[in-house]
C-alpha positions, 0 to 999 in steps of 0.5 A, spaced: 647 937 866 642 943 865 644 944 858 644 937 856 637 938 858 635 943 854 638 939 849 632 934 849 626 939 850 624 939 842 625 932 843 620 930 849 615 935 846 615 931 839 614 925 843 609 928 846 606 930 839 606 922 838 603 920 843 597 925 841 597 922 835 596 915 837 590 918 840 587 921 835 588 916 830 585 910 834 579 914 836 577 916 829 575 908 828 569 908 833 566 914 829 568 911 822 566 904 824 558 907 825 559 911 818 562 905 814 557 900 818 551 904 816 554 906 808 554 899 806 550 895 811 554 891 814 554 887 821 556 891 828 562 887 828 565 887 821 562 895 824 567 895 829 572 891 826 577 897 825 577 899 832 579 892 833 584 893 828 590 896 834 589 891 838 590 886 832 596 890 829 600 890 837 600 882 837 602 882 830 607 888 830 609 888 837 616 884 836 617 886 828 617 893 831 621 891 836 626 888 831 626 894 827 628 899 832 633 895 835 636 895 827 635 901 826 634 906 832 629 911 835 628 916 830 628 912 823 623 908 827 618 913 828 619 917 822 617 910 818 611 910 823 609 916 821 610 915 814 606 908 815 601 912 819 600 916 813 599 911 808 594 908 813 589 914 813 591 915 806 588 909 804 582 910 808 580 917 805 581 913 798 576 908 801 570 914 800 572 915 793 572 907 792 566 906 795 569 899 798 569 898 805 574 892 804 580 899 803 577 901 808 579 895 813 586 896 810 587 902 811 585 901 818 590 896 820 595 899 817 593 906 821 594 900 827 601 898 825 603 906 825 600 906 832 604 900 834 611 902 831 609 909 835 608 906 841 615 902 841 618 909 840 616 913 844 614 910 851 622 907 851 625 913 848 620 919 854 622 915 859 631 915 857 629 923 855 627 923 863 632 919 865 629 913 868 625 912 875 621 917 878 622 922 872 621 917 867 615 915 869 613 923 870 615 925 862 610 918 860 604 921 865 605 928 861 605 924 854 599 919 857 595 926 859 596 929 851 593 923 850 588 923 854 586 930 851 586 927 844 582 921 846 576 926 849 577 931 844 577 927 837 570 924 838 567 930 840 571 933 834 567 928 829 560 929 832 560 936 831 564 935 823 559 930 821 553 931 825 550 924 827 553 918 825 548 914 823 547 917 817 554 920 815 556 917 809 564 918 809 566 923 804 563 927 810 568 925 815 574 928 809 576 933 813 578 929 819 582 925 813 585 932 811 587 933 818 590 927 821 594 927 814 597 934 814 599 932 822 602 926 820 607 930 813 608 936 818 611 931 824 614 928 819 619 934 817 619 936 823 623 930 827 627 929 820 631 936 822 630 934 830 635 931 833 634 925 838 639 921 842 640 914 842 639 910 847 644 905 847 646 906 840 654 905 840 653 897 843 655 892 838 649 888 834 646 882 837 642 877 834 634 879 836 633 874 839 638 873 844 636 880 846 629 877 847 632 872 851 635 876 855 630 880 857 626 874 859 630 872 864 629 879 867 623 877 874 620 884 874 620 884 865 616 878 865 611 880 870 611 886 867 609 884 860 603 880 864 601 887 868 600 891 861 596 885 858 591 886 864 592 893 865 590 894 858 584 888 859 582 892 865 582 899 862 577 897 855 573 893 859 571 896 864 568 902 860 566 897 854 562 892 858 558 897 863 555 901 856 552 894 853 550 893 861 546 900 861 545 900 854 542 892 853 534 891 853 531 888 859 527 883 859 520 888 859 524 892 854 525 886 850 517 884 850 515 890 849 520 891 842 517 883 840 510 885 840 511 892 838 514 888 831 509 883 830 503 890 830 508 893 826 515 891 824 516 896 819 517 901 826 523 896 829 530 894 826 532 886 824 537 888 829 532 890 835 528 884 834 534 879 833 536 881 839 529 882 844 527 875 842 534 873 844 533 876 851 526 873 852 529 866 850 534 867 855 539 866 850 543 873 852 544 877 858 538 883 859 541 889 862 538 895 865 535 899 857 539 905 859 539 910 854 544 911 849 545 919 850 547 917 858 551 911 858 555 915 853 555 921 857 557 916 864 563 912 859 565 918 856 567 921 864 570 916 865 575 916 860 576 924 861 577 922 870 583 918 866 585 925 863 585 929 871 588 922 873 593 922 868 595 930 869 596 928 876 600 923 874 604 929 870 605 933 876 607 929 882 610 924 878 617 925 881 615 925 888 612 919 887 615 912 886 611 907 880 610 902 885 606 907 890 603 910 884 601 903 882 599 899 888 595 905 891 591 906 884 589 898 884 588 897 891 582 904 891 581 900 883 578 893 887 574 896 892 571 901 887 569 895 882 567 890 889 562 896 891 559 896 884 559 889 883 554 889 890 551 895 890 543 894 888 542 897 882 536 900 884 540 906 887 540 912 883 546 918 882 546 923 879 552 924 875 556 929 871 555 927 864 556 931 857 555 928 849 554 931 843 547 933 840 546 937 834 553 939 833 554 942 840 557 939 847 552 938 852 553 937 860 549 936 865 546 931 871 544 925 869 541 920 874 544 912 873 545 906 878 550 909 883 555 903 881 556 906 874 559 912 877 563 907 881 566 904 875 567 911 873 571 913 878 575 907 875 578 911 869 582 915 876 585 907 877 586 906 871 590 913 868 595 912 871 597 905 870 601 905 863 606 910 864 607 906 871 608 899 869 612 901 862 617 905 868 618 898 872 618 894 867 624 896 863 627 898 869 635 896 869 634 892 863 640 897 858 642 894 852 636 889 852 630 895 852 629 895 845 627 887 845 624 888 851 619 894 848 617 890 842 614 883 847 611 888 852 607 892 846 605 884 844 602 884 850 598 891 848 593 886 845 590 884 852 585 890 850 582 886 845 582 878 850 581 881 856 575 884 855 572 879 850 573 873 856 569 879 861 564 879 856 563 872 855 562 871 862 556 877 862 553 871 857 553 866 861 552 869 867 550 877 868 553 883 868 555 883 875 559 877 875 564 878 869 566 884 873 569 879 877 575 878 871 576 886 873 577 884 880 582 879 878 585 883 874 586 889 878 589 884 883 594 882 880 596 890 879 596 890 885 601 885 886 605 887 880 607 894 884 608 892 891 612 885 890 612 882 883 616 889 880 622 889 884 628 887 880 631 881 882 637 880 877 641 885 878 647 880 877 645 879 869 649 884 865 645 889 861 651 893 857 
């Protein structure tokens, strides 16, 4: 048995290079999108567009991918995600010499489709290495922590390459290209010459979709797929909507912008002014003209209490079952957006807070409304929910998990839904109230890991 263990630890620690991967791939999308925005002038949302474009390629990929796996395996899955992840970036880098922010729109959902492929691999494939339960889930949360890691440093990573953003253009941001491509090539070679097992690989074909419906008729499966389009809703939102909270006007702000560009309106950007006019027409919602420096430094601590989460996750793993874990992190998740949405925000903090400026990383106290520290404190919640929901949803599923992988990673595309309903409700009502559909959200979670989990169709044969 311990041999057999040994025999995986190239394995695992090649999944694990994956899942920083995904990381670093997704996140290179913010900064390009600023650099591209800027470059050839257009809106904040086709800016953003590539950062949406993982999201977007999970509901187009996620059951493909499932198909794929399930016709050809673990390891020729991964490698041909590679490959993709590869061409995806290639494109992007081809965009600066073209000069097209249309090529850089598809390599951007091409790197997402290689995101989509990777994470129906290695997910599955860390937690069979694990071999399943506790453990399992332990493997995912290490996976999770690489990834975390990558997420805090790729950002920082960029700033201090190309300076500030805003006036980068993207033959500046080469080097990350050369980079992101010379990990995919070698990662490539690496896992081709690396053995890895196959999970189930000696059952007999099956047409996908009957594996489909069978892994449907799977309880905990279906509210598990549920959980993951939340989690992931929550997760994004929760950070997301808090910076446009911080950074947005108030209704002063918006009156002094008006006023500053009827006196001189060369001093104030079409942006700027669309937007202030909106806020004093009572057409948006205002909200509290923070900063930009300091709301990202309070959405940048969140994501790094998701790191310290998740190597708690890491450690502890196997001592604590995915439905403790899950329940518990929901549970403390609710009361600390309750005490966000009802804490006045005329009560300061000071907060630890780090960003970027002039090349360098910077790290201090910052005073903020004390609830954002709450929805800071959430990235502790949220940290360790992925690795926890995919444990308990695939559990006891055998021949069907492939299938099953391809619907769950569809359901990936809550991260782009949830918080677009989050941010609609703050239009129509304010800041505040749409942390209610967080609320909602965590609430299911904690349903999900204290009752919605256990499996209760054992009676159904999975070999």
């Amino acid at each position: 048995m311990n041999q057999s263990k040994k025999s995986y630890v190239v394995p695992i620690i090649m999944m694990i290079l994956l899942f920083g991967m995904i990381s670093f791939v997704t996140n290179l999308a913010a900064p390009m999108g600023i650099v591209l925005k800027n470059q050839f002038n257009v809106p904040n949302s086709l800016g953003m567009l590539g950062n949406f474009a993982n999201f977007i390629a999970y509901a187009v990929m996620g059951i493909p991918g499932g198909i794929l796996l399930q016709k050809v395996g673990y390891k020729k899955t991964a490698l041909i995600a590679i490959a993709v992840g590869f061409v995806g970036v290639g494109i992007q880098y081809l965009s600066g010499h073209a000069g097209s922010f249309g090529v850089y729109l598809l390599g951007a959902f091409v790197a997402g489709f290689s995101m989509c492929l990777l994470n129906i691999v290695v997910n599955p494939m860390l937690n069979t290495l694990g071999g399943g339960g506790n453990t399992g889930n332990q493997l995912i949360q290490v996976g999770g922590s690489f990834n975390s890691v990558m997420a805090t440093f790729t950002p920082v990573f960029v700033g201090i390459l190309i300076g500030e953003a805003t006036k980068a253009n993207i033959t500046d941001v080469f080097p990350i290209m050369y980079i992101a491509m010379g990990v995919f090539a070698l990662v490539f070679f690496i896992l081709w010459a690396t053995s890895i097992p196959e999970p189930h690989a000696d059952l007999p074909k099956e047409p996908l979709g009957g594996l489909m419906a069978g892994a449907l008729k799977f309880r905990h499966f279906v509210f598990g797929a549920i959980a993951i389009f939340v989690y992931v809703g929550v997760e994004v939102g929760t950070p997301g909507i808090a910076n446009l909270y911080m950074t947005t006007p108030t209704v002063e702000q918006s009156q002094e912008i008006l006023a500053t560009y009827a006196s001189q309106p060369g001093t104030v950007s079409e942006d700027a002014f669309t937007t202030a006019q909106r806020i004093v027409d009572g057409k948006d919602t205002p909200g509290l003209g923070i900063a930009t420096g300091i709301a990202g430094g309070v959405v940048g601590f969140y994501w790094l209490l998701m790191l310290v989460g998740r190597l708690f996750g890491a450690g502890f793993g196997h001592k604590i079952s995915s439905s403790t874990m899950l329940s518990s992190a929901s549970l403390a998740g609710v009361v600390l957006v309750l005490l966000a949405i009802f804490w006045p925000v005329t009560t300061m903090f000071s907060m630890p807070s780090f960003s970027v400026a002039s090349g360098s990383l910077e790290f201090g106290l910052v005073p903020v409304p004390i609830k954002f520290f709450f929805l800071a404190l959430v990235g502790l919640c949220t940290s360790i929910m992925w690795g926890s929901i995919f444990n308990l949803a695939v559990e006891g599923l055998g021949k069907y998990l492939a299938a099953a992988s391809g619907i769950f990673m569809v359901l990936v595309s809550g991260g782009g839904i949830l918080p677009a309903i989050q941010g609609w409700v703050a239009d129509i009502a304010n800041f505040d109230i749409s942390y209610w559909v967080i609320v909602a959200g965590f609430a299911y979670l904690l349903f999900y890991g204290s009752i919605g989990s256990k499996n209760v169709n054992k009676d159904i044969r999975v070999d």
